[in-house]
DRENFI-652120 format. One record per residue (C-alpha): residue number from 1; residue in one letter; y, z, x. Coordinates in pm, whole numbers, plus 50000, padded with zeros to 5 digits. Layout:
BEGIN
     k   r      py      pz      px
   NUM   A       Y       Z       X
...
END
This chain:
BEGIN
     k   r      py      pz      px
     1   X   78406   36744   19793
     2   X   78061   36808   19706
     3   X   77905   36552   19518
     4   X   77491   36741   19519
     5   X   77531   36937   19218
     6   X   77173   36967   19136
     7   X   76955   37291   19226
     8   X   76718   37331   19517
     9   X   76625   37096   19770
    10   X   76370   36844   19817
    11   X   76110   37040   19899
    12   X   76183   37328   19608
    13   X   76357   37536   19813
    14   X   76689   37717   19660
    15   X   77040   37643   19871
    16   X   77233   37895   19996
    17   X   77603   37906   20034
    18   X   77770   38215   20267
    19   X   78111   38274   20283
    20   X   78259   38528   20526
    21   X   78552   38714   20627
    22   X   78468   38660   20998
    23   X   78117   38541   21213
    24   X   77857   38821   21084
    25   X   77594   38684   20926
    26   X   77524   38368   21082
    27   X   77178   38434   21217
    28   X   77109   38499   20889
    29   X   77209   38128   20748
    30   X   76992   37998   21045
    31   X   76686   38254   20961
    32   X   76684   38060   20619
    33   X   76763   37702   20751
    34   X   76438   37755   21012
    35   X   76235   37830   20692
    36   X   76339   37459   20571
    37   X   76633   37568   20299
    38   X   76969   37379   20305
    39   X   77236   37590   20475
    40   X   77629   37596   20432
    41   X   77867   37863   20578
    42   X   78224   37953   20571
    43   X   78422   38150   20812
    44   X   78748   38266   20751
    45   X   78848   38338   21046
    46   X   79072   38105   21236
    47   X   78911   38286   21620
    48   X   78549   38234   21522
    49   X   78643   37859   21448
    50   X   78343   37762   21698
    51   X   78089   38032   21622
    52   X   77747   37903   21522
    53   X   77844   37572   21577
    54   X   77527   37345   21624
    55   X   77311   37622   21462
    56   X   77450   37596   21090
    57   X   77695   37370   20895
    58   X   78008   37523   20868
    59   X   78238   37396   20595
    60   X   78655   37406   20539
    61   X   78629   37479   20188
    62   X   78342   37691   20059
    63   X   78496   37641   19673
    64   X   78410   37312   19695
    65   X   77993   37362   19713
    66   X   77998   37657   19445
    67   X   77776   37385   19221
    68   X   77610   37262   19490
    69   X   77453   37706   19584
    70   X   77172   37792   19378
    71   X   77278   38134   19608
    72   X   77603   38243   19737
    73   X   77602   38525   19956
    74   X   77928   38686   20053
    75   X   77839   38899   20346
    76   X   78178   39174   20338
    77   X   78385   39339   20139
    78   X   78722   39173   19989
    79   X   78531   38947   19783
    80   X   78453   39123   19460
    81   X   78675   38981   19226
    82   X   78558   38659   19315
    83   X   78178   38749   19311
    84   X   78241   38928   18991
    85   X   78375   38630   18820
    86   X   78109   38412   18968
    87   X   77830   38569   18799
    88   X   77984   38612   18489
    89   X   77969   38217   18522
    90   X   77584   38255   18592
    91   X   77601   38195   18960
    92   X   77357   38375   19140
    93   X   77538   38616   19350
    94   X   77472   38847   19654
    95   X   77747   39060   19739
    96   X   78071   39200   19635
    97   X   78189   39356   19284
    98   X   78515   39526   19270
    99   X   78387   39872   19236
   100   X   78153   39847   19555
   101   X   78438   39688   19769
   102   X   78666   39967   19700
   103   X   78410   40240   19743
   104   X   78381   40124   20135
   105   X   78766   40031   20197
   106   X   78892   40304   19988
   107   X   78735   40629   20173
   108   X   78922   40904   19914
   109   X   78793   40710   19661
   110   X   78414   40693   19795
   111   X   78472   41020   19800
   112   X   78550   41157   19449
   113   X   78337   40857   19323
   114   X   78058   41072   19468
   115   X   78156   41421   19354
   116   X   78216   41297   19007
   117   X   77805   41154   19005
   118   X   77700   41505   19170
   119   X   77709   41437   19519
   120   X   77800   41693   19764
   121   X   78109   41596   20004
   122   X   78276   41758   20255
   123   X   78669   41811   20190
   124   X   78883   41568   20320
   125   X   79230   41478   20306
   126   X   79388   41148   20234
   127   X   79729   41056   20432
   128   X   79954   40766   20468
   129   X   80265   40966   20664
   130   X   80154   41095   20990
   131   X   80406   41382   20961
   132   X   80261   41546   20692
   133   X   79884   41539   20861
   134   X   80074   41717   21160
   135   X   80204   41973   20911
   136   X   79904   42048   20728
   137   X   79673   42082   21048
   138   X   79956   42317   21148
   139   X   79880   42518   20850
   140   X   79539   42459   20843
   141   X   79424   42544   21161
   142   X   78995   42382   21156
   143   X   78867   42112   21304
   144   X   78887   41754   21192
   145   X   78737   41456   21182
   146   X   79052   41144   21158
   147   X   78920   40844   20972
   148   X   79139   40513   20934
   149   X   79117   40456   20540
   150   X   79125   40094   20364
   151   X   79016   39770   20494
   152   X   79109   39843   20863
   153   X   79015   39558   21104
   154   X   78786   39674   21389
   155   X   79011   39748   21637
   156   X   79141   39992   21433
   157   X   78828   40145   21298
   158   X   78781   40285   21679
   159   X   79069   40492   21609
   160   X   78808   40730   21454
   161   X   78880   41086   21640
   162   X   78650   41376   21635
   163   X   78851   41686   21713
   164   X   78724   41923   21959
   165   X   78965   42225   21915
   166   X   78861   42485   21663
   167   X   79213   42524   21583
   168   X   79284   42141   21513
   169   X   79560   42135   21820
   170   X   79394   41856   22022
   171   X   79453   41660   21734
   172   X   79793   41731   21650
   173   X   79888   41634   21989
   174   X   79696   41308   22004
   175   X   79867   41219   21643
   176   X   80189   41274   21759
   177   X   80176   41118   22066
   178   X   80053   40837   21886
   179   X   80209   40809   21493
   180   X   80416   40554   21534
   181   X   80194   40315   21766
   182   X   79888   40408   21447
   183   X   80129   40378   21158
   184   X   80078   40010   21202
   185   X   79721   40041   21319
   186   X   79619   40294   21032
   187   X   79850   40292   20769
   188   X   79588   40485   20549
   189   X   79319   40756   20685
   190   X   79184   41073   20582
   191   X   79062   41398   20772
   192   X   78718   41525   20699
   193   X   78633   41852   20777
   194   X   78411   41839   21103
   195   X   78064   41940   21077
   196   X   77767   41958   21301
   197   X   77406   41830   21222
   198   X   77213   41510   21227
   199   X   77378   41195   21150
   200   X   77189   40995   20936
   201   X   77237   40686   20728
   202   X   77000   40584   20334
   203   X   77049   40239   20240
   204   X   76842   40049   19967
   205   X   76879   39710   19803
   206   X   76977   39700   19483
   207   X   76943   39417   19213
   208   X   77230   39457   18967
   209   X   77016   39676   18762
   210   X   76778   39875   18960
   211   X   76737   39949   19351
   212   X   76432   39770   19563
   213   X   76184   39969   19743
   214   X   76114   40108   20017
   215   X   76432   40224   20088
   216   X   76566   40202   20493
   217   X   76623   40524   20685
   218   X   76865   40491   20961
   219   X   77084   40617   21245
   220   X   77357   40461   21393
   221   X   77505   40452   21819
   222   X   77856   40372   21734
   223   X   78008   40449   22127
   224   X   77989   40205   22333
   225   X   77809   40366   22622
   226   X   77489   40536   22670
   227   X   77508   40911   22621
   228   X   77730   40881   22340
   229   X   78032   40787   22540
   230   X   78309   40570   22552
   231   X   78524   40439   22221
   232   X   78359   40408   21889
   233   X   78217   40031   21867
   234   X   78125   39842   21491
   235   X   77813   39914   21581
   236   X   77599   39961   21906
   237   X   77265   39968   21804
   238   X   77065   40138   21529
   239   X   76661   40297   21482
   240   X   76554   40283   21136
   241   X   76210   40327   20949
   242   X   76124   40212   20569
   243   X   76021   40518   20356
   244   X   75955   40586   19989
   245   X   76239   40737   19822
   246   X   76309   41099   19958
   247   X   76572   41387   19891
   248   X   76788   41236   20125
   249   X   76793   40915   19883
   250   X   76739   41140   19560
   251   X   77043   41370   19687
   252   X   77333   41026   19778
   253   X   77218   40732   19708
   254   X   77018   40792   19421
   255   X   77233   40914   19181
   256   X   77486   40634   19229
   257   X   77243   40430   19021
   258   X   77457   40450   18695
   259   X   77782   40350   18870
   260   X   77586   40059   19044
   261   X   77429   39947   18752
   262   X   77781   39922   18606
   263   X   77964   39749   18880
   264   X   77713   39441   18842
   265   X   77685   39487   19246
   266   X   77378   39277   19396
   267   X   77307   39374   19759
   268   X   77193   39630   20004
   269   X   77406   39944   19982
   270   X   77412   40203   20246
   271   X   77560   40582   20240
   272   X   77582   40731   20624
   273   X   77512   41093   20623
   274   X   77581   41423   20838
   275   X   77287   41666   20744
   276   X   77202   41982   20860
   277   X   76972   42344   20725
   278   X   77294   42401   20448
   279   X   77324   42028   20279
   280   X   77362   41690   20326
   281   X   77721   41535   20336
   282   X   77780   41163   20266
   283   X   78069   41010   20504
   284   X   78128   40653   20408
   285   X   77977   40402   20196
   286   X   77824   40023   20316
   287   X   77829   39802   20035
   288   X   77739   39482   20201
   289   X   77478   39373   20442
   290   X   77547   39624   20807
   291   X   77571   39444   21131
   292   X   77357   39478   21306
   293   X   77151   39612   21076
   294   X   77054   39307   20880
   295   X   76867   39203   21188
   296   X   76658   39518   21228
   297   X   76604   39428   20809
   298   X   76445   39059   20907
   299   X   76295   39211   21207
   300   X   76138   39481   20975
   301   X   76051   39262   20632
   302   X   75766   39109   20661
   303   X   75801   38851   20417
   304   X   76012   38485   20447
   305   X   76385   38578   20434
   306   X   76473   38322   20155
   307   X   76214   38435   19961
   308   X   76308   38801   19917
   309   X   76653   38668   19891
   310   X   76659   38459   19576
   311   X   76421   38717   19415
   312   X   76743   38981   19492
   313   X   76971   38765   19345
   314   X   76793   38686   19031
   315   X   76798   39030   18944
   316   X   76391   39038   19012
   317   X   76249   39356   19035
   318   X   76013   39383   19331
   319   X   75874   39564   19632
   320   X   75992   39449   19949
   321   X   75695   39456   20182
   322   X   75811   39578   20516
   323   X   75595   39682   20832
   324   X   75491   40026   20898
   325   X   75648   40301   21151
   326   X   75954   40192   21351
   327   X   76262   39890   21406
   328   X   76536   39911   21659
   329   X   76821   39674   21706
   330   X   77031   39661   22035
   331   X   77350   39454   22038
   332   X   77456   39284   22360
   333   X   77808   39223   22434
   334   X   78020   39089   22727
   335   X   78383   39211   22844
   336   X   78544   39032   22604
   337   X   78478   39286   22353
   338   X   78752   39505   22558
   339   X   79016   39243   22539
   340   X   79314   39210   22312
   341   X   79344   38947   22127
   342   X   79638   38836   22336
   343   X   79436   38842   22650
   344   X   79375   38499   22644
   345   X   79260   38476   23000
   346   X   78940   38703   22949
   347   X   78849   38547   22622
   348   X   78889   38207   22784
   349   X   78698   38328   23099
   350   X   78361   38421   22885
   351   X   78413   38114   22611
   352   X   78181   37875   22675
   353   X   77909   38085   22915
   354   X   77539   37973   22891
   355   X   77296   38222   22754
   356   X   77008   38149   22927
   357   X   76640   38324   22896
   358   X   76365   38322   23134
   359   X   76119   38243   22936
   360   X   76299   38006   22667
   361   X   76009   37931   22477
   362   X   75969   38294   22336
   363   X   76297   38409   22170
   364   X   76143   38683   21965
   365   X   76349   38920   21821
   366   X   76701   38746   21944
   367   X   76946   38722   21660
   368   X   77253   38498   21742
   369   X   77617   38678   21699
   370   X   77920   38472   21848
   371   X   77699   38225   21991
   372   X   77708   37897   21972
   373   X   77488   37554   22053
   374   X   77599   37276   22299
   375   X   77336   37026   22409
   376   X   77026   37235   22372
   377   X   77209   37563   22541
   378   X   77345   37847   22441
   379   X   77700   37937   22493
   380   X   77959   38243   22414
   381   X   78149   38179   22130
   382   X   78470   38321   21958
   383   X   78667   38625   22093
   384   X   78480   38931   21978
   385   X   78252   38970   22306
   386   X   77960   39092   22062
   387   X   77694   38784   22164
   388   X   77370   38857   22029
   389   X   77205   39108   21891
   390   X   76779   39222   22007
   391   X   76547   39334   21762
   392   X   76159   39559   21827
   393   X   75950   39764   21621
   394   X   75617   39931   21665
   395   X   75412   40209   21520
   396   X   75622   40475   21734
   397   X   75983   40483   21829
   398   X   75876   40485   22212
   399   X   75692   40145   22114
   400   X   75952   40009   21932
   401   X   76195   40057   22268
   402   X   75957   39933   22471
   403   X   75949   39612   22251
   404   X   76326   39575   22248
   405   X   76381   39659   22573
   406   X   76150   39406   22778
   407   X   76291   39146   22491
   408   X   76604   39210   22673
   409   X   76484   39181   23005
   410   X   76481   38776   22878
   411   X   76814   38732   22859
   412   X   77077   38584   23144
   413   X   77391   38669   23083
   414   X   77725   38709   23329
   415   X   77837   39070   23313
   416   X   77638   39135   23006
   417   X   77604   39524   22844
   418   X   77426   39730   22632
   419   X   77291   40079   22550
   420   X   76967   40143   22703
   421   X   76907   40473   22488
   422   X   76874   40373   22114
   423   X   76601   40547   21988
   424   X   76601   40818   22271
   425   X   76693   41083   22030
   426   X   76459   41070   21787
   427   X   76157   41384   21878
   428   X   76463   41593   21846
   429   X   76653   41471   21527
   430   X   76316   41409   21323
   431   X   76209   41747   21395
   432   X   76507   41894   21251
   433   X   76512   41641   20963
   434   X   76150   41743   20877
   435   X   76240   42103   20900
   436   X   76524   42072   20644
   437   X   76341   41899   20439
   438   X   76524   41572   20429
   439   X   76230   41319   20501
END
């Protein structure tokens, strides 16, 4: 049990307490431990049980410090009854309320929560009987976009399917050579009416009663492989630039202030986009920090973590100051992150391999993932085969991927991959942003 229930540390500095679903935002718990605040984490998960050991304390029972927090951060959805009830206590809280959670696990929901505040929203479909998608494809011949709906692990979010056929037949074949092998995969999932354009992501922070600026402008690599190939990862890598409100925020995000302001939500809060010359159309809702994007966010705000932090959570209202032009984040994963979870001998193969960097004594712009620290080195951690995660910026996108890039060229790693064209697409999709209008 905790027996520290008085606030801050020694040295004035608040406490923070993060509790988590799975390993996510652990590099963010050692960010604020490096600045000299006391650290405590929880992990869920029974498969991350030796992920960030020797960077943070990790703890069995997170209820037991709730006195001890000045700050509890809890870094995914799930947890919004709890956080709710926490601040009603007078806990300082980031994360979680029960409207937010259910506006990211709850896609038809997202949905009409964002028609009924006058956002514009492609029609989609909600299904839970693969039968009946098959039927109404059949007699609505389009093309589709199918979406696994509610709080789907990530193996199953790579479900995701963009139909090619203008008729929707591709589709129906791949559902129903694979309903029963998805009923248990996707239980819940939608299809979105496909449309072509500029995907595009607004995310802000927002205090419980008002958002933070600048807001963060960003676009997401979610295959796994260069070119935009390969099964949909979590997340591949990501470009992103600060900016003053625009009408891509004034058009989503924006006008979800009233329902945010209700909810009693404290975080960052993200809408991702497909834009093109007729509108802009929100696809899913964020509400919780993104992996990786909170790196590219400490990579990009230029002011100590904790501080920024504990102003959020009080409720402050405050500009973030961030640096000018661009920030890229490239994950780095290993072949693990293709095996089942029953494939014992791959995880077991990778568990436990040193990281190593030739030049150790600059780790700029590394952010740990399933990583852990054994005698001074480095070593793969947990199952998920996503190990770290590289961060760059500069005043242009080329200079923020040249950044990134040579940070790379640092790391040793068996067998390690990554995209090597984050970034690469941006003279074509900010000239048709600009053009529309949109930033």
């Amino acid at each position: 049990m905790a027996n520290d229930s008085t606030t801050e540390n020694g040295n004035g500095k608040p406490k923070f307490l993060f509790v988590s679903l799975e390993s996510l935002s652990g590099d963010l718990a050692w960010t604020l431990k490096k600045e000299g605040h006391e650290v405590k984490s929880f992990i869920k998960a029974k498969s991350d049980y030796d992920v960030y050991n020797g960077f943070v304390e990790k703890i069995d029972r997170w209820e037991d410090w709730i006195e001890w927090a000045d700050v509890i951060i809890f870094d995914d959805v799930e947890f919004g009854d709890i956080a709710l009830r926490l601040r009603k206590k007078g806990k300082m809280v980031i994360g979680g309320s029960p409207y937010t959670d259910q506006l990211e696990i709850d896609r038809e929901f997202g949905q009409n929560e964002l028609k009924k505040y006058g956002v514009n929203v492609l029609p989609s479909w909600n299904f839970s009987s693969y039968d009946e998608a098959i039927e109404f494809i059949k007699n609505n011949p389009s093309r589709y976009v199918f979406k696994p709906s509610g709080n789907t692990p990530s193996g199953g979010k790579g479900l995701l399917f963009i139909g090619q056929e203008e008729d929707g037949k591709d589709l129906i074949e791949l559902l129903e050579q694979n309903k029963n092998l998805w009923q248990k995969k996707a239980p819940v999932f939608i299809l979105q009416k496909f449309v072509t354009g500029v995907e595009v992501a607004v995310g802000a922070y927002f205090n419980g009663k008002d958002f933070l600026f600048p807001i963060n402008v960003n676009f997401e690599h979610k295959r796994v492989f260069p070119g935009d190939i390969g099964p949909f990862a979590g997340e591949m890598g990501t470009l992103s630039f600060w900016s003053e409100p625009s009408e891509l925020f004034r058009a989503t995000l924006g006008k979800m202030l009233p329902a945010l302001q209700e909810s009693g939500y404290v975080g960052y809060i993200d809408i991702n986009c497909i834009v093109n010359g007729r509108g802009i159309y929100p696809l899913e809702f964020t509400s919780r920090f993104g992996y990786p994007t909170i790196f590219m966010h400490l990579e990009g705000i230029v002011v100590p973590a904790g501080e920024w932090l504990s102003r959020l959570a009080r409720g402050e209202n405050f500009e973030l100051k961030t640096k000018k032009g661009f920030q890229i984040v490239v994950r780095i994963s290993v072949p693990t992150f293709f095996a089942k979870s029953k494939d014992r001998e791959t995880v077991e193969m990778y568990r436990d391999l040193p990281i190593l960097f030739k030049k150790p004594s600059n780790l700029d712009g590394i952010h740990i993932e399933d990583v852990k620290l054994d005698n001074g080195v480095w070593r793969i951690a947990g199952e998920s085969g996503v190990i770290l995660s590289v961060t760059g910026s500069g005043t242009t996108v080329e200079e923020a991927r040249r950044q990134v890039y040579s940070r790379i060229q640092n790391i040793m790693l068996l067998n390690m991959f990554y995209r090597t064209d984050i970034g690469s697409k941006w003279a074509e999709d900010s000239d048709r942003l600009h053009t529309w209008g949109y930033i």
